[in-house]
N, C-alpha and C positions, 0 to 999 in steps of 0.2 A: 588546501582548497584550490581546484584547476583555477587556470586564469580566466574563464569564460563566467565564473561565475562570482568572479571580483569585478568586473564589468559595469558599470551602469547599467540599468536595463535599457536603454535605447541603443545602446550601442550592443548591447550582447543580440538584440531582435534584430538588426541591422546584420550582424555576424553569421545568424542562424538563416535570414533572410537573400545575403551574396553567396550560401553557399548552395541554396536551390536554386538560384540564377546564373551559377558556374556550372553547375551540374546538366542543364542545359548545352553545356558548351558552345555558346552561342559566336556567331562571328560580328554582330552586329546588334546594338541596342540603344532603342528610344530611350532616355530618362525624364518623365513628363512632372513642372513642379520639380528642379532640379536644384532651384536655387542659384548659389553660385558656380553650381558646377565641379563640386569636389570628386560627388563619387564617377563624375565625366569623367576625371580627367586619369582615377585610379583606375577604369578599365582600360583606358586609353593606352596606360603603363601596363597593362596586361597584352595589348597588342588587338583590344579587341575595339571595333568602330563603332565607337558610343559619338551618340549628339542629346544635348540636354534641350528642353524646351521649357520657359518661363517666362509668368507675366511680366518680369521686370526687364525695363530696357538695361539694367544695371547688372542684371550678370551677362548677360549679352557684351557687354563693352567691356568686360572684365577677363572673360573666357572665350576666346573665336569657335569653341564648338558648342555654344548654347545658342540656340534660335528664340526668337522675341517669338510667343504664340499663347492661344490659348488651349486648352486640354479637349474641349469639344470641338476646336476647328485648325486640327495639326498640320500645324507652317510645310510636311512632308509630304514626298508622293506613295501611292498605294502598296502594298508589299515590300516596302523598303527597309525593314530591321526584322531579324529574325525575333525578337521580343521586343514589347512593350513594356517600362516597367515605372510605376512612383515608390518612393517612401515618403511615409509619413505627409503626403499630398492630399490624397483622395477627400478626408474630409472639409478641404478646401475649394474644390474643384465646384463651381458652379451645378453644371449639368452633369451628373458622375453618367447617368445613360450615354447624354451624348460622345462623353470622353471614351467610356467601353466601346459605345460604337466604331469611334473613330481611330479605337488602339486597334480594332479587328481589322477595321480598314489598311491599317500600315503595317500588321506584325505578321508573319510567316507564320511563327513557331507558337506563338503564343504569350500570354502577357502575366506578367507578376505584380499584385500588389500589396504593401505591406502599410497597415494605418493602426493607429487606436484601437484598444480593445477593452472593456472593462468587464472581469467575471463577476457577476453578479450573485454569485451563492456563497460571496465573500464579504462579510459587512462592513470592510473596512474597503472594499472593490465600490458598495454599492456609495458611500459616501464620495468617494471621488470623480462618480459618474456623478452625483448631483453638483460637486460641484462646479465641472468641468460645463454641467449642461447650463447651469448661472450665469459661467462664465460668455460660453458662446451664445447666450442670449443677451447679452449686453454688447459683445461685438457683430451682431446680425442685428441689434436697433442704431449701431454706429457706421452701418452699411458695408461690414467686410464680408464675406463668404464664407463660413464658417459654420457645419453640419456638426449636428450632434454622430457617433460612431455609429459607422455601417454595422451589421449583423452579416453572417455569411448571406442569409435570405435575402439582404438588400442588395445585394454584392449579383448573385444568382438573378435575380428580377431586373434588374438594372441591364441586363445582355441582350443583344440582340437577339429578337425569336429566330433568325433566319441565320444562324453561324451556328455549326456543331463544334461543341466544344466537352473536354473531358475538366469537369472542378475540384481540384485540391485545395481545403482548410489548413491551414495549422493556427493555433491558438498558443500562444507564449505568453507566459505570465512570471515576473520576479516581485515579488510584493511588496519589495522597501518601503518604509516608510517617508513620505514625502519629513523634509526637513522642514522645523517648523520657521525657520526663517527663509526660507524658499514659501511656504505655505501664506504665509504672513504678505509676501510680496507680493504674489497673483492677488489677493483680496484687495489688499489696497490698492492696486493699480486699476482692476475693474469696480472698486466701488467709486474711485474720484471720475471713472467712465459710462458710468452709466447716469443713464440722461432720463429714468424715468421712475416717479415713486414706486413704482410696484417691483423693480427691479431690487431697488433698496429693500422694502418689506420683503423681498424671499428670504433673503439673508441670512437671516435669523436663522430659521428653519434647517439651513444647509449647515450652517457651524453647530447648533444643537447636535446633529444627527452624525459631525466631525466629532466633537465633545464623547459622544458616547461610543462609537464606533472605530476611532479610530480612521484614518483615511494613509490609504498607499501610491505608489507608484501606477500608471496604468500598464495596463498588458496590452498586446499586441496579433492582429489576424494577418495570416499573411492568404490570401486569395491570387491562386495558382490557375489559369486557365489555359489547358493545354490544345492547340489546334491537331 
């Protein structure tokens, strides 16, 4: 079996995801929603001038090229990185319009996003959308930001009408089975978090539909926008 496909699936979408962003051959790139700053500091060893951007003042004081900011109003000036890029961010991002807008604003060459995907002609895809969607409805009534998965169409709509831009999809999917002690953890971590009867009465519904179905890993879109 290739190594790529003993991977975890986040890290194999990550794999598939740096190499249409190398492919670029970019001299310079945002990383918005960066975190601590890892995959900074690995372009950085590439020799390429990455700067990371996130809300927390903590990876800021951890990494000197992460800037404190937010996704729809970037701490940078206009045309200053030949791309724009998140992983695994976007469905975090408050305003995902304003953020596109504002990745147009600073990026030359164009911008990469790679987020959440769930195929849905999969029944063991569509149990992990519900219950992923559960989930972030119990942390959006505990006031975090937290979107259910863009579609390519919300990805497209979300653009400025006034930027021409050319849009590449790719959709990846490895289907593992989520582990049931992994699976067991998210529940009980969002059922002692949810703060509202009707959250609790879904419940039910979402594990019946686990029970029968089967529930997997999720897959992954990557949204290519090329200036």
């Amino acid at each position: 079996m290739s190594a790529r496909f003993r991977m975890r699936p986040q890290a194999f979408y990550k794999s598939v995801f740096h190499q249409l962003v190398h492919d670029f051959n970019p001299r310079s790139i945002l990383d918005v929603g960066c975190g601590s700053g890892r995959w900074v500091r690995e372009l950085r060893a590439q020799d390429i001038n990455a700067t990371g951007i996130d809300t927390s003042p903590y990876a800021h004081a951890t990494n000197p090229f992460v800037k404190t900011g937010r996704a729809s109003e970037l701490p940078v000036e206009d045309q200053s990185f030949d791309l724009v890029c998140s992983e695994f961010s976007a469905h975090h991002f408050r305003d995902l319009a304003g953020h596109l807008r504002e990745a147009c604003r600073v990026a030359t060459r164009g911008i990469a996003i790679l987020d959440p995907w769930y195929d849905d002609t999969i029944p063991s895809q569509r149990s992990a959308r519900a219950l992923d969607e559960w989930m972030k409805s119990i942390d959006r009534a505990a006031g975090e930001s937290h979107h259910d998965c863009y579609s390519a169409q919300a990805f497209l709509a979300a653009m400025p009408d006034d930027v021409a831009f050319t849009p590449q999809f790719i959709h990846l999917l490895k289907p593992d089975p989520i582990p049931e002690e992994k699976l067991d953890e998210m529940i009980d971590h969002h059922r002692k978090k949810a703060q509202s009867d009707e959250a609790q009465a879904a419940l039910p519904a979402v594990l019946e539909q686990i029970d029968r179905d089967g529930i997997s890993q999720d897959g992954a879109i990557i949204f290519i926008a090329r200036f």
